[in-house]
N, C-alpha and C positions, 0 to 999 in steps of 0.2 A: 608689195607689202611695205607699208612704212614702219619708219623706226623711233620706238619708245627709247627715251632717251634718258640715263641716271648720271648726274654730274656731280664731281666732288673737285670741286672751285678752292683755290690756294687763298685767292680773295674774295668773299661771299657776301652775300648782300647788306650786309651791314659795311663794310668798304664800298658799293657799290652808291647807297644812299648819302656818303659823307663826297664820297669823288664823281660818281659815275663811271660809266664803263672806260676806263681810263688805261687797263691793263689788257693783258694777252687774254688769260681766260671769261673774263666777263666781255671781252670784246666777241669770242667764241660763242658764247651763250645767245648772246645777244643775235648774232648773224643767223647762227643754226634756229632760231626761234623763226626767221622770217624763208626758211628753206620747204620745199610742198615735202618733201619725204621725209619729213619731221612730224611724227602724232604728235608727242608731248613729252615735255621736258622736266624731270624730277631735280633740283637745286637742292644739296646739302648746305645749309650752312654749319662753320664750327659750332660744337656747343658752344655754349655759355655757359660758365660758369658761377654757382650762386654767390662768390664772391662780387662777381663782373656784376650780375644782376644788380646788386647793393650799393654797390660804392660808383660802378659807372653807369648806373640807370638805366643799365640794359634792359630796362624792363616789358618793352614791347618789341615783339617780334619781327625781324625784318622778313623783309617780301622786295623776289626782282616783279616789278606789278608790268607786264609783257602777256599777250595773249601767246599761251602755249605752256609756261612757266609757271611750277607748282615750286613753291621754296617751303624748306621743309626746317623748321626752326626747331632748335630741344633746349632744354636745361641738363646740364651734366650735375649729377649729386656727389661730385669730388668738390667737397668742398674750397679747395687750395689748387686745385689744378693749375689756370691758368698760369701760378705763380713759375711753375716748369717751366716757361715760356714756350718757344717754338717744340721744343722736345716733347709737351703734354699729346700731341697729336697723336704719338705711338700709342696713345695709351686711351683716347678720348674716342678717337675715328670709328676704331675696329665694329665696335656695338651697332653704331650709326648706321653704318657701311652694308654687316652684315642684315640689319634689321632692312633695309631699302632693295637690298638685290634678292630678295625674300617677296616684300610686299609690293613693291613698285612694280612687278616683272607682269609684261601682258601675252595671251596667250596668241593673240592677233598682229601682233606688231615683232619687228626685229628688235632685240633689247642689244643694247648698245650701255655699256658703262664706260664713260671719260673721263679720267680720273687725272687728276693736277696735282695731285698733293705730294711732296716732296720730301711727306715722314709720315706716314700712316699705313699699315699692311695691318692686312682683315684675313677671315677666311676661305682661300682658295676654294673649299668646296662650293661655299654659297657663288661662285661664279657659273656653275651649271645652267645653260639656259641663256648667258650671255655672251657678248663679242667684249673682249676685256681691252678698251684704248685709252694708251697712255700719252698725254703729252708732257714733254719737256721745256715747260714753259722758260727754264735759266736752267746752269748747269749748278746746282744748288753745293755740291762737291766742293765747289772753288769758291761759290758765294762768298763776299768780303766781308759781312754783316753775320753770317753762321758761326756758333762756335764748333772747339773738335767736336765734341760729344754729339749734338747738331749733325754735324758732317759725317759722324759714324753710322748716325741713326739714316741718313741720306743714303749712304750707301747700301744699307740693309736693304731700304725700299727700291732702290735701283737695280739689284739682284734680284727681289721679288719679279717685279717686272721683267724683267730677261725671261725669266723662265714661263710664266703665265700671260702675256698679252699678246694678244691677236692680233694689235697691230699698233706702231710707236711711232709719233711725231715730235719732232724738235725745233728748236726756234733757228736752229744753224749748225752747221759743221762744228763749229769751236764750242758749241755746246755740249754735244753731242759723244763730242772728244773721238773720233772714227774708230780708234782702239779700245775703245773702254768696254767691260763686261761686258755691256746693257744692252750695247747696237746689235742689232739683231734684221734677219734678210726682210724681216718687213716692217723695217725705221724707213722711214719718212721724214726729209726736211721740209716744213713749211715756215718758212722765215714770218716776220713781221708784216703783215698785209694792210692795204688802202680799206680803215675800216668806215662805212657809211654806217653812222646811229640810229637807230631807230626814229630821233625826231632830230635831225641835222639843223645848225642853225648858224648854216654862213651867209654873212652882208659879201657885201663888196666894199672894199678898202672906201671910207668917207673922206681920209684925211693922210697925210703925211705920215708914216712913221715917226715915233718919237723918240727909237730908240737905233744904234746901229746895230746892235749885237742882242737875241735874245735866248733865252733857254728854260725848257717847260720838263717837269719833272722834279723825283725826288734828290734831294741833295746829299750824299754821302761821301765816302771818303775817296772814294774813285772821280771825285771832279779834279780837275789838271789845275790846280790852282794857280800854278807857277805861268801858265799859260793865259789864262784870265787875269791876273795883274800887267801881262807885260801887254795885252793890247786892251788895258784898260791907262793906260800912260795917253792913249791916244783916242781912244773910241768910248760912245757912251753904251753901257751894259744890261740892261734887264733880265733882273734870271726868277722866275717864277716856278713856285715848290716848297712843299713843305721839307722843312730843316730835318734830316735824319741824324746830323751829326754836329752836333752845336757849336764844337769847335771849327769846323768848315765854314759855319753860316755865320761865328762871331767873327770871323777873318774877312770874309766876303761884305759883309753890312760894315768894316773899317777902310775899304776900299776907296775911292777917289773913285767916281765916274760909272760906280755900279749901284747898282735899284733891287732892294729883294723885296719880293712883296709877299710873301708865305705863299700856300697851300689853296688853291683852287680847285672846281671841278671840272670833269671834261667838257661839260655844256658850256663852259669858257674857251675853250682853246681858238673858234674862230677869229673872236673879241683880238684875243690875248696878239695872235698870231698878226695882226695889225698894225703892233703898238712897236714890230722892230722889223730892220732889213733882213738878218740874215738869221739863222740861226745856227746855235751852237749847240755840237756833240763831244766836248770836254773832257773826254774820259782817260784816265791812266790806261796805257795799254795792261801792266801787269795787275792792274785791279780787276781788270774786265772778263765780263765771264760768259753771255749770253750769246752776245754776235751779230741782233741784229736789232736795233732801236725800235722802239714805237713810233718815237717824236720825228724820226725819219722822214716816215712816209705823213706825217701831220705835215709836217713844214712843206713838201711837197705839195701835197692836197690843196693850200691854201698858198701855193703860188711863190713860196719862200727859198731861198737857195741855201745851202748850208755847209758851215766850216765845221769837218771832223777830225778827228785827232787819229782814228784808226778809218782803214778800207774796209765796205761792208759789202751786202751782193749786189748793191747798184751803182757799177763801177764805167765809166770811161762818160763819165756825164759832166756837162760845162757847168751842172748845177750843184753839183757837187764836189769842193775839196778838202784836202786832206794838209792843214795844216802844218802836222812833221814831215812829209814829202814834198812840199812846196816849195819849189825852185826857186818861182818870186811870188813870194806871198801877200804884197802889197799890189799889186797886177791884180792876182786874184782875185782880194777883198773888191776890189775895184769891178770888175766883169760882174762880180754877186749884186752889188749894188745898182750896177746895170739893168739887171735883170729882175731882180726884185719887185713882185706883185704881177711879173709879168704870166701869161696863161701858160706862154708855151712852156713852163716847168708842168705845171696841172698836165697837160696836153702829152707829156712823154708818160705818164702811164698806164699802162700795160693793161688788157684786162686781166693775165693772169698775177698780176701785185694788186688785187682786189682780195679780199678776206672771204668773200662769200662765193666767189670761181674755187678758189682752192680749198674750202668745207664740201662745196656742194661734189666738189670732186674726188674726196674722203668718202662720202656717205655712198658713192657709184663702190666705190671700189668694198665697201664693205654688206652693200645689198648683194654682189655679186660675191663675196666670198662665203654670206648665208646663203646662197643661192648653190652653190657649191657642195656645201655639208649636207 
């Protein structure tokens, strides 16, 4: 029996048409779409709001346009909602959510609801009939960018899930927190995986790098700034990403030696991943909340070696180090550059740090748990 599939995406296709599948969950979407034990997949997007409608010309519906993928787009009649920001979801979702595990549910297929969202709780009964799986795309708790109130309503939802899901994935141990309410006997770490796109679109290196040092991603206040000026004294820097925190991004563009080129989509990253030797994982450890990068296994994929600030699960690798632990850190940068564009980085991964090994190995584990009841 295959499994009908209802998904509530933290970034939904309107993030997907501006970046592309650039994150954890639209990268989920995306891979589950090309799996055989996948009938079809229902996509919630957030409402929208008729404010959003007017003033940000939300006016036409987004669509992930993927054979398999039904996206399911509404208007919310709050008029002021979005202005709650992150918090409106408690309050937006519930309807959405309950309306979909109602009308989407098939009589011939295993319903499966996968649920991201990080502030939203719906009606428990309406899950009758389904397998309720949560993933932990960040540990939103500790998120830098949430406020309290934010982080109260996170934890409401965190509690929900404890109690009602059939089965719970997380991007990492440190996300996860191994102590916290939520973990439960059938949590699941699946880290950050080698995601292949639907339409991939890597060259092969044409030319020299132009940069020695690069970084792909959003720019917030967890970038190690202090670290990025002192080997920009000496190295040239490209850091590609849209600005989240203006004050980071005005500091960074007064730099000596560093290149910001805004906000890109992921159908760039091969381009992108070109233009420098090494790349950078920058992060503050006490900012950090997730545990396991995307941009990791990008850099990888595309032959890249990379300087990080923290150890993540791909540890004792010549292709990877770790900046605050470096004995001799100038040695290092040195051995990266070495090896930079070379395959045998591509060539050390695994097929279980493929995204669609470890989905397709979720979806065994949960035919066999409907197979059970």
């Amino acid at each position: 029996m295959k499994i009908n599939l209802l998904i509530a995406p933290y970034r939904d296709a309107y993030f997907h048409e501006e970046f592309g599948p650039a994150v954890r969950d639209l990268q989920f979407i995306e891979t589950l779409a090309k799996l055989n034990d996948i009938q079809s997949i229902t996509v919630l997007n957030r409402p929208v709001s008729i404010l959003e409608r007017l003033l940000l010309k939300k006016t036409r519906p987004k669509k992930i346009n993927i054979t398999k993928i039904n996206t399911y787009d509404t208007t919310s009649k709050d008029l002021l909602g979005a202005i709650k920001g992150r918090s409106w979801a408690e309050d937006v979702y519930a309807e959405v959510i309950n309306k979909h595990l109602v009308e989407s549910k098939s009589q011939q297929c295993i319903n499966v609801f996968l649920d991201f969202l990080p502030i939203g709780t719906f009606n428990p009964e309406q899950l009758n009939g389904w397998l309720y799986w949560y993933d932990f795309i960040d540990n939103f708790k500790k998120h830098n960018r949430f406020t309290s109130k934010e982080k109260q309503l996170v934890q409401k939802k965190y509690h929900f899930i404890a109690k009602l899901a059939n089965f719970i994935s997380g991007v990492s141990d440190v996300c996860l927190e191994v102590n916290g309410p939520y973990k439960t006997s059938n949590t699941q770490v699946i880290s950050n995986k080698i995601f292949n796109n639907v339409i991939e679109n890597i060259d092969k290196k044409q030319k020299k790098p132009d940069y020695d040092f690069g970084f792909i991603g959003f720019i917030t206040d967890k970038f190690d700034l202090k670290f990025i000026k002192e080997i920009a004294k000496t190295y040239t820097v490209a850091i590609y990403g849209q600005i989240m925190d203006k004050k980071i991004g005005n500091e960074l563009s007064s730099i000596k030696n560093i290149t910001t080129f805004g906000k890109f989509a992921y159908k760039d990253v091969p381009q992108i991943c070109q233009t420098f030797k090494v790349g950078l994982l920058p992060y503050l450890a006490e900012k950090s909340h997730d545990g396991s990068p995307l941009k990791l296994y990008e850099y990888m994929k595309y032959n890249i070696p990379c300087l990080t600030s923290i150890d993540y699960e791909i540890i004792d690798s010549r292709f990877i180090r770790n900046y605050n632990t470096s004995q001799k850190l100038q040695e290092d940068i040195k051995d990266m550059y070495a090896v930079s564009g070379n395959k045998l980085i591509s060539d050390t991964i695994q097929n279980d740090w493929k995204l669609d090994v470890s989905l397709q190995n979720v979806l065994d584990q949960l035919i066999q748990s409907n197979n059970r009841e």
